[in-house]
C-alpha positions in Angstrom: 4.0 166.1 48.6 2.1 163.1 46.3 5.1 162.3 45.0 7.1 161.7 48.5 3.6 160.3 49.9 3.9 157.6 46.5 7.9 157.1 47.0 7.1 156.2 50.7 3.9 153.7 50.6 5.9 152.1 47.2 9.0 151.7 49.7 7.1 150.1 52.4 5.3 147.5 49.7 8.7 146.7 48.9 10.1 146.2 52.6 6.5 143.6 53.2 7.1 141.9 49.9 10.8 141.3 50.5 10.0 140.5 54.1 7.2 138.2 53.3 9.9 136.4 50.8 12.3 136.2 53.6 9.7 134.4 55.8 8.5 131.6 53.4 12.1 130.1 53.5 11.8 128.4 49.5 13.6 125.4 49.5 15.7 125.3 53.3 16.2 121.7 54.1 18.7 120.0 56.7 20.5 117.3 56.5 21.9 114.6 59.1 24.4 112.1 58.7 26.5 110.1 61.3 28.5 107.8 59.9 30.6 104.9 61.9 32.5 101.8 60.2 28.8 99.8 61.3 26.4 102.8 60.9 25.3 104.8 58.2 22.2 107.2 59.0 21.1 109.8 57.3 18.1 112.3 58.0 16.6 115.0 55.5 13.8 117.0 56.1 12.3 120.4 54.9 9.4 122.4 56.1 7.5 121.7 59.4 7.2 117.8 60.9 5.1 117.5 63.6 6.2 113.9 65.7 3.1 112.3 68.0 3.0 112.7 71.9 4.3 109.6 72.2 7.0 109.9 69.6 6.3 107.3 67.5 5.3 108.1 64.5 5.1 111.4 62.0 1.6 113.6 62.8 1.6 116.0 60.3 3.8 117.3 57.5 3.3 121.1 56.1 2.5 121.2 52.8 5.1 120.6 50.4 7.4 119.6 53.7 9.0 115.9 53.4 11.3 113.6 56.1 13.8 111.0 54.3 15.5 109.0 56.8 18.3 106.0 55.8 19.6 103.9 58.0 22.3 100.8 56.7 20.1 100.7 53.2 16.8 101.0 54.7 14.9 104.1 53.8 11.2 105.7 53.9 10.4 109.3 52.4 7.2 110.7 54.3 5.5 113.6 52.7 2.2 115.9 53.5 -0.6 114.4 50.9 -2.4 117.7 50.8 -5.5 116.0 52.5 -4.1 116.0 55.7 -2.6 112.5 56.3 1.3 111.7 55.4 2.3 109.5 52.8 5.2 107.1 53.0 7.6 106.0 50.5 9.7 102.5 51.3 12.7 102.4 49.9 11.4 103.8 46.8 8.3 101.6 46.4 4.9 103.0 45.9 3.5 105.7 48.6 1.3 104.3 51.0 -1.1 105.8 54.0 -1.3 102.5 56.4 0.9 101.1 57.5 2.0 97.6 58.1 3.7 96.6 61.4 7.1 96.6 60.2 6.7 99.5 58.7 5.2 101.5 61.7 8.1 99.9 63.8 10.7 101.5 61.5 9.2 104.5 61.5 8.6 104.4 65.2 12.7 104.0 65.9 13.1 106.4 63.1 11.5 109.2 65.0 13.2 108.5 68.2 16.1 109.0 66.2 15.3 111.6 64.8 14.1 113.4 67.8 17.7 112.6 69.6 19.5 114.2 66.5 17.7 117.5 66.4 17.7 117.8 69.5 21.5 117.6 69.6 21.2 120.7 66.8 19.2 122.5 69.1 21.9 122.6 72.3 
């Protein structure tokens, strides 16, 4: 009877283990690209973005969660910092935090964008 009772509660560690596994998703990402003869966009992300109420800019990213979005050889990466606030690449300069005004417009149309295309993944 120990040994069944041990066989069983080893079998069911396995089943959480491989379902907790399952769950965390390691390294899922999607990827977006529409491409015309005057457009090239592309959109990458992985783990969970969060977009503001007003759709304008990027609230949160989970933690080791990033958004790269190109559009005709503009680009930003945006990534989680750990410290809650989201960190911005430019087409591959230095990260940043704030934001200048072209850069929060880009973003701004980015996210619209972006919004539109997953929401055409979603239908």
């Amino acid at each position: 009877m120990r040994a069944l009772n041990k066989k069983l509660q080893l079998a069911v560690l396995a089943l959480i283990i491989l379902g907790t596994v399952a769950a965390c998703d390691f390294g899922k990402s999607t990827t977006i690209v529409n491409k015309t003869d005057n457009l090239y966009q592309k959109i990458k992300y992985s783990g969970k973005v969060v977009f503001t109420g007003d759709g304008k800019s990027i609230e949160y990213i989970s933690n080791d969660g990033y958004l790269e979005y190109e559009k005709n050889g503009r680009s930003f990466k945006a990534e989680d910092t750990g410290k809650g606030k989201v960190a911005y690449e430019f087409n591959g300069d230095s990260k940043v935090t704030s934001l200048s005004d072209e850069q929060k417009q880009f973003v701004s149309e980015a996210v619209k964008e972006i919004m539109k295309a997953r929401g055409h993944l979603r239908k």
